[in-house]
N, C-alpha and C positions, 0 to 999 in steps of 0.2 A: 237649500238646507245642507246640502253636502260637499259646497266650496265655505260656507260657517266652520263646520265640525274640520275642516282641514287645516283651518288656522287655529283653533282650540284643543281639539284630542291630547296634541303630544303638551302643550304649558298646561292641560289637566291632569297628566300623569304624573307631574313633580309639581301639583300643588299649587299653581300659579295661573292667574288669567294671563290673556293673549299679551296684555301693554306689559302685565310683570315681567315674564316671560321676554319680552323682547327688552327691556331693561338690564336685565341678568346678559342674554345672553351678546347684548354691545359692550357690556363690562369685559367679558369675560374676550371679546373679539379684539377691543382698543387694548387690553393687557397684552395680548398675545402679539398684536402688532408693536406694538413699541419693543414689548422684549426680542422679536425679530429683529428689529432693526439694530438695538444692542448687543443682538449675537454677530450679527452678520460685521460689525464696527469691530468685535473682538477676535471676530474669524483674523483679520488681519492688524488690527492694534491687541494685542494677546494682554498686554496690562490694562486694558480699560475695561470696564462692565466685566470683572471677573468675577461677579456672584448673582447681575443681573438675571441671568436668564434660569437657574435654578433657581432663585427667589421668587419669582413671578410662577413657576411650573408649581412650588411649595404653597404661595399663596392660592392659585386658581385650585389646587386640591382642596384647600381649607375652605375657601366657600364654598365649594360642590359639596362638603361635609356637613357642613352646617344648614345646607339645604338640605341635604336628605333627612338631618337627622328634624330638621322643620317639620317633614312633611308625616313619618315616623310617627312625631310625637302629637299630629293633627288629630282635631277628631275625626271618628270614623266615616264621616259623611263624604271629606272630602278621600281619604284611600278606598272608601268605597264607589266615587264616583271617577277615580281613575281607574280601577278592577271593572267599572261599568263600561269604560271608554273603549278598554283593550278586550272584553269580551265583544263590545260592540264591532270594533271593525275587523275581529276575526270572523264574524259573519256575514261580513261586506264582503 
């Protein structure tokens, strides 16, 4: 039961099962990889990808917004069952 709750706790605190959860956060891994690669290419070609790497930092805010504000405007069941997660393993 309690190698379960370690892959679920934290994609229950922002509203998401485990597969969500792991979906979201390869979006958010494969962006950050490619815009590395375009900084590192403009670290030394300084006119190529010159708005890559802010545009990618600008978009990855924009969905983490729109996910909070997802989980915000959920019903109570589920911010209540993430206030249940993190009360819970405060007393683990």
């Amino acid at each position: 039961m309690r190698i379960v709750r370690a892959f679920t706790d934290h994609p229950a605190t922002v509203g998401e099962s485990y597969f969500e959860h792991m979906r979201c956060a390869l979006g958010f891994s494969f962006t950050m990889m490619r815009s590395a690669v375009c900084c590192a290419i403009h670290a030394f070609l300084p006119f190529l990808f010159t708005k890559t790497g802010s545009s990618a930092i600008e978009d990855l805010y924009r969905r983490m917004v729109r996910q909070r504000s997802k989980l915000a405007a959920a019903p109570v069941s589920v911010a209540s069952q993430a206030n249940s997660v993190q009360r819970d393993r405060a007393a683990a």
